[in-house]
C-alpha positions in Angstrom: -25.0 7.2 12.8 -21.7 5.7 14.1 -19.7 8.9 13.2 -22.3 11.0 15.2 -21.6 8.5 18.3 -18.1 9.2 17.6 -18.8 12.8 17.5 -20.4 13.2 20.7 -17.7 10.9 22.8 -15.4 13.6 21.0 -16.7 16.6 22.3 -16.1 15.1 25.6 -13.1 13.9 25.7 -11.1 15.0 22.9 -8.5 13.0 20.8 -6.2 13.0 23.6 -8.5 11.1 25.3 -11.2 9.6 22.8 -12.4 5.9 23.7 -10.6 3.0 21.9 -11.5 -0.4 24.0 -9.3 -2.9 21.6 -6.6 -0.2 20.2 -4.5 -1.7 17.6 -5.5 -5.2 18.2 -3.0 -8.5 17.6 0.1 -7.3 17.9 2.8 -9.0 18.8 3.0 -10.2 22.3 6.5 -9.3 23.0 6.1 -5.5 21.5 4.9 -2.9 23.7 0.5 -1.3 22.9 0.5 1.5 20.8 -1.3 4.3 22.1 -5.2 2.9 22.2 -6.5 7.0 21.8 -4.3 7.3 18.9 -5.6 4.4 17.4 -9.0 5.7 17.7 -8.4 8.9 17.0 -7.1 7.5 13.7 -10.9 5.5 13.6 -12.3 8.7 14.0 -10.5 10.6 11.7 -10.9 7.8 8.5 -14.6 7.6 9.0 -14.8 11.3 8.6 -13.0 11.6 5.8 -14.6 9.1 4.0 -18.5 10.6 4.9 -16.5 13.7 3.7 -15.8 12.2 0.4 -19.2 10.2 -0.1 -21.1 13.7 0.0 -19.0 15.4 -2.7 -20.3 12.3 -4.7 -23.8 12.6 -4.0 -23.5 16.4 -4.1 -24.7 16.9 -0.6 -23.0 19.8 -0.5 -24.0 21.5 3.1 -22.7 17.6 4.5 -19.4 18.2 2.4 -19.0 21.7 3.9 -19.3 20.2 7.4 -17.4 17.1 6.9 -14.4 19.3 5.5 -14.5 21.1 8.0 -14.4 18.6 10.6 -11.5 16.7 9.3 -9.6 19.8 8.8 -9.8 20.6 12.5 -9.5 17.0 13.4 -6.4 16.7 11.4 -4.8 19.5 13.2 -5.6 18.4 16.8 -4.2 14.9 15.9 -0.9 16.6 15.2 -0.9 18.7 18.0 -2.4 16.2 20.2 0.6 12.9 19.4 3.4 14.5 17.6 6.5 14.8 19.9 8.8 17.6 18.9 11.6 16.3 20.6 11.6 13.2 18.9 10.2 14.0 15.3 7.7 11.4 15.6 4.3 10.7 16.9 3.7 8.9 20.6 6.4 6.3 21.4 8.1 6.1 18.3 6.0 2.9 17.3 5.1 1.5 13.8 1.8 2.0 13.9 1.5 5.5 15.3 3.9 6.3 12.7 1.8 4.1 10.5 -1.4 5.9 10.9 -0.4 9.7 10.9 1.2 8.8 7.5 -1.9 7.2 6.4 -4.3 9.8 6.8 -4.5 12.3 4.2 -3.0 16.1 5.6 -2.3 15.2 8.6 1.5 14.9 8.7 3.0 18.5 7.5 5.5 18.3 4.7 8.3 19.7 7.2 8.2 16.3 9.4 7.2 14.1 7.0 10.1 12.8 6.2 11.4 12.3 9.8 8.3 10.5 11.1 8.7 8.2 7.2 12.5 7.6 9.0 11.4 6.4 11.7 8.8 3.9 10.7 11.8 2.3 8.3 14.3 2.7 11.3 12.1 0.4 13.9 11.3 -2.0 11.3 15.1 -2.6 10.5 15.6 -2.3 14.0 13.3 -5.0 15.0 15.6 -7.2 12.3 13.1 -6.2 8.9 9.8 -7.3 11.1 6.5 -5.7 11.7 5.0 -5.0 15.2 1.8 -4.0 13.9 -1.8 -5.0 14.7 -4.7 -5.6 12.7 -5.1 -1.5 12.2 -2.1 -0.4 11.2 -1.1 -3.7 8.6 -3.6 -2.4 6.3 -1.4 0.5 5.5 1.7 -0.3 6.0 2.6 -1.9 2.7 0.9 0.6 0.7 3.0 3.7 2.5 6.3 1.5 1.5 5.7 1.0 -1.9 5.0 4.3 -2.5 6.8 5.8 -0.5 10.7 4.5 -2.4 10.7 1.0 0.0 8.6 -1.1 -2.0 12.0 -3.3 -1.4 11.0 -3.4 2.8 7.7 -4.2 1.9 9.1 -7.5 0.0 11.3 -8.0 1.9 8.7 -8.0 4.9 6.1 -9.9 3.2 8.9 -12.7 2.2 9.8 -13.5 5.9 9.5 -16.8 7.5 10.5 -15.7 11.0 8.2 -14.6 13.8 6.5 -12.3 13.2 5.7 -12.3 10.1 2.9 -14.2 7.3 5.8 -16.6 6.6 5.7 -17.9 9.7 2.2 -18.6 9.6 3.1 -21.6 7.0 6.9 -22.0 8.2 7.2 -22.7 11.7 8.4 -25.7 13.8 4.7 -26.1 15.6 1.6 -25.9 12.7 2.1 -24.7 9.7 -0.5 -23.6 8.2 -3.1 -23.3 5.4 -4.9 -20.4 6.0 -4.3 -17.0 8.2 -4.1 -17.6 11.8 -5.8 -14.9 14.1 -2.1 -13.7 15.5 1.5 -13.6 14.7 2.1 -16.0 17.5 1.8 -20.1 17.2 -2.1 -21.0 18.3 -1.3 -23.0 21.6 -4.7 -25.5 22.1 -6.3 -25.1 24.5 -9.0 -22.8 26.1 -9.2 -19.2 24.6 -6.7 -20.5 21.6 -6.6 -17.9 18.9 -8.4 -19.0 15.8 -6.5 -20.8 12.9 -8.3 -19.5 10.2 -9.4 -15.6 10.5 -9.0 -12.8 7.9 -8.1 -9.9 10.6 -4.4 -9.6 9.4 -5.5 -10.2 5.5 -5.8 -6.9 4.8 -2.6 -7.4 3.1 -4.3 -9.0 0.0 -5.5 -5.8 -1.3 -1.7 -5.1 -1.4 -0.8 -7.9 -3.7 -4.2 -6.3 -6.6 -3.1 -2.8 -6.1 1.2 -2.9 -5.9 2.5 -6.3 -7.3 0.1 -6.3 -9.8 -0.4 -2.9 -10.0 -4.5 -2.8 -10.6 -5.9 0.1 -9.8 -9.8 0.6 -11.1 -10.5 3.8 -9.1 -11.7 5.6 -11.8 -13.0 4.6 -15.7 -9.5 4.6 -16.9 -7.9 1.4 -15.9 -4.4 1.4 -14.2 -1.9 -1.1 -14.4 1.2 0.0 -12.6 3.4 -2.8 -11.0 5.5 -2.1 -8.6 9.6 -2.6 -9.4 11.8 -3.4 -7.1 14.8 -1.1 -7.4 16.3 -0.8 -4.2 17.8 -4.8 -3.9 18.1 -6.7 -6.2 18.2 -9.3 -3.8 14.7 -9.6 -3.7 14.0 -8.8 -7.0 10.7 -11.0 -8.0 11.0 -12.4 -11.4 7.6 -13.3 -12.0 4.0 -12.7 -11.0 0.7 -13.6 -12.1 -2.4 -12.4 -11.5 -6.7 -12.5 -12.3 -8.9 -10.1 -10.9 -12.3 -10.7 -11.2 -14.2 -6.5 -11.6 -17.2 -5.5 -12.4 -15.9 -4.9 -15.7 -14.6 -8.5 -16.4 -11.9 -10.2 -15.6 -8.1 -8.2 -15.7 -5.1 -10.3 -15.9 -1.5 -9.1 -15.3 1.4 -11.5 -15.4 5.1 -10.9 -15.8 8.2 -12.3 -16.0 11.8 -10.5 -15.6 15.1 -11.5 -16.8 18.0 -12.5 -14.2 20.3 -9.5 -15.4 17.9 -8.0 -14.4 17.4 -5.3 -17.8 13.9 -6.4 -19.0 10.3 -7.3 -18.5 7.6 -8.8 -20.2 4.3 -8.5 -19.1 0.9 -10.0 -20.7 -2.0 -8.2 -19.8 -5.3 -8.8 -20.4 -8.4 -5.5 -20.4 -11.8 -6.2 -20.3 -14.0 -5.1 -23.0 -15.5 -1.6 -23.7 -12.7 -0.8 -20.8 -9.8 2.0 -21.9 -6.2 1.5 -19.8 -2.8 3.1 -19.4 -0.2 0.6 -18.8 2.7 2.1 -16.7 6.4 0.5 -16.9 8.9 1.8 -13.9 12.7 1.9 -13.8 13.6 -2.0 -13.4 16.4 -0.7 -11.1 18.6 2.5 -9.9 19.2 4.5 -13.0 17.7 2.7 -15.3 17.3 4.4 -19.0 14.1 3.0 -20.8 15.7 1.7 -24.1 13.0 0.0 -26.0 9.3 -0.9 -25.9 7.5 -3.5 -28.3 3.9 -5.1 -28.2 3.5 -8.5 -29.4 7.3 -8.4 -30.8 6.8 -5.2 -32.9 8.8 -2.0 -31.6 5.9 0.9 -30.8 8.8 2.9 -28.7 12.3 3.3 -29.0 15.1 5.8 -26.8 17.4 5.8 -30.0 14.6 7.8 -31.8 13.1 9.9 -29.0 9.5 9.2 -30.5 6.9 6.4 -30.5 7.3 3.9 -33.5 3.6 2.7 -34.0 0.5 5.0 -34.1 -1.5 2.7 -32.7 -0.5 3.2 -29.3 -0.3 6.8 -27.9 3.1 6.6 -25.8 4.3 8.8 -23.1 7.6 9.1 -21.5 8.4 10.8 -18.9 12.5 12.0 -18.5 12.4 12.8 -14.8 11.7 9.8 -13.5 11.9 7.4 -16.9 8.1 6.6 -16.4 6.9 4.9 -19.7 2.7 5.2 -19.8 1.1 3.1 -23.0 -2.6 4.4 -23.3 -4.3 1.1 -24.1 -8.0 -0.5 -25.4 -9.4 -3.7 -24.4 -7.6 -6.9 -24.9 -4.9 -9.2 -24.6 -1.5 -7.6 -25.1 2.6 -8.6 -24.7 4.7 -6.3 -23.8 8.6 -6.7 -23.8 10.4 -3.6 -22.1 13.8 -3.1 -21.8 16.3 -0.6 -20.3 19.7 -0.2 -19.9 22.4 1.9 -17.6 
């Protein structure tokens, strides 16, 4: 087993020390190598956790037991290991350490959290809202923005045109092109030319199911929970459509948004024999959900502090104006709207 291998080159060399030949691989040329035992310490750390999580499935209980326990003392030597107390952050300050502690799961203690959070946001503003990620660390990176309060960044990020960034891919002086290109940078021809068309930085795909659109089928209950932007509304996106293909059937979320920007209404679509919650966030700072209505009837209303219709059960949430519509399956329209 590959988490056995991984095991034994632990034992003799530690996380300070544990073998990572490719280390966060593609970065940008011009940004400095994150630190490759880090990265693989981070390898390390995910694969046990997940065996961890498959034997609570399966009830394997003694493998559970061990794989806990693992990861718990693995968690702790990774902090003790890259964190730099002077600093507040892990290793050089770089994205992706920063990236990676966030990303795995009691790692990070609550006292620094926020610090090492800071200074992921600070170098990306820093290097003028771009990433200097590799293939490793992209895959989390928009996820921890969007729910971590930045889901603005992330846009803002994902929107670029300039190097590096996805935009550039399809935006550039040289090729633009149709499909992902192995690197940030332009492929030069020539010998050893990186490859025009490879999926190593598309790990930002699953982003676009799980935040824009807000899919989450994790469990029976179906989730759909876009993503608002609240932070700017200069890059607020006013609409968004998208089909997901499950092994339920097929879920379609599309939206549009007004220019004000006060309301949204979203068509959804839920497979059937599947039950949902449909979750509508705050369209922007301090926004007061007003009024809810499915296919132009009113099933919610602020002015009467109670749902309208009984055929939806309606929650809503005061502390953070969180409006959850428990749902069957079907196609639905839903027009929201909140006010100041």
């Amino acid at each position: 087993m590959y988490v056995q291998y991984l095991q034994n080159v632990y034992n003799e060399t530690g996380l300070v020390n544990l073998t990572d030949h490719w280390g966060d691989w593609a970065h940008p040329a011009h940004d400095p190598e994150t630190n490759k035992h880090l990265v693989g310490s981070y390898g390390f750390l995910h694969d046990v956790y997940l065996l961890m999580n498959i034997s609570r499935i399966l009830d394997q209980r003694n493998d559970t037991e061990f794989y806990s326990n693992l990861y718990e003392h693995l968690a702790q030597e990774f902090h003790r290991v890259f964190f730099n107390s002077s600093t507040n952050y892990y290793a050089d300050g770089s994205q992706a350490a920063q990236i990676l502690a966030l990303a795995l799961p009691n790692v990070v203690p609550d006292s620094v959290r926020q610090s090492v959070f800071n200074q992921l946001v600070f170098d990306i503003h820093q290097k003028g809202i771009h990433v200097s990620t590799g293939i490793v660390s992209i895959a989390q990176l928009f996820p921890l923005l969007s729910d971590n309060g930045h889901h603005d960044l992330a846009l803002e990020l994902i929107s670029s045109t300039t190097y590096p960034s996805f935009g550039y891919m399809f935006s550039n002086p040289y090729e633009n092109a149709t499909t992902l290109w192995e690197e940030w940078s332009i492929a030069v021809p020539g010998p050893g030319t990186a490859s025009r068309n490879h999926i190593m930085l598309g790990s930002v795909g699953a982003w676009f199911y799980t935040h824009l659109a807000g899919i989450d089928i994790s469990s029976n209950l179906i989730t759909i929970r876009p993503r608002m932007i609240t932070e700017q509304k200069k890059y607020l996106m006013s609409k968004l459509h998208c089909q997901l293909s499950t092994l339920y059937g097929v879920i379609e979320v599309s939206y549009t948004r007004d220019a004000s920007p006060n309301s949204i209404l979203l068509h959804l679509t839920i497979p059937a024999n599947r039950q949902a919650r449909v979750m509508f966030e705050p369209l922007f700072f301090g926004a007061k959900s007003k009024i809810l209505k499915e296919n132009g009837t009113v099933i919610w209303s602020a002015d009467v502090d109670k749902q309208n219709n009984q055929r939806f059960q309606i929650e809503n949430d005061p502390n953070n104006d969180l409006i959850t519509v428990h749902i069957g399956s079907g196609d639905y329209e839903f027009y929201a709207l909140w006010s100041k």
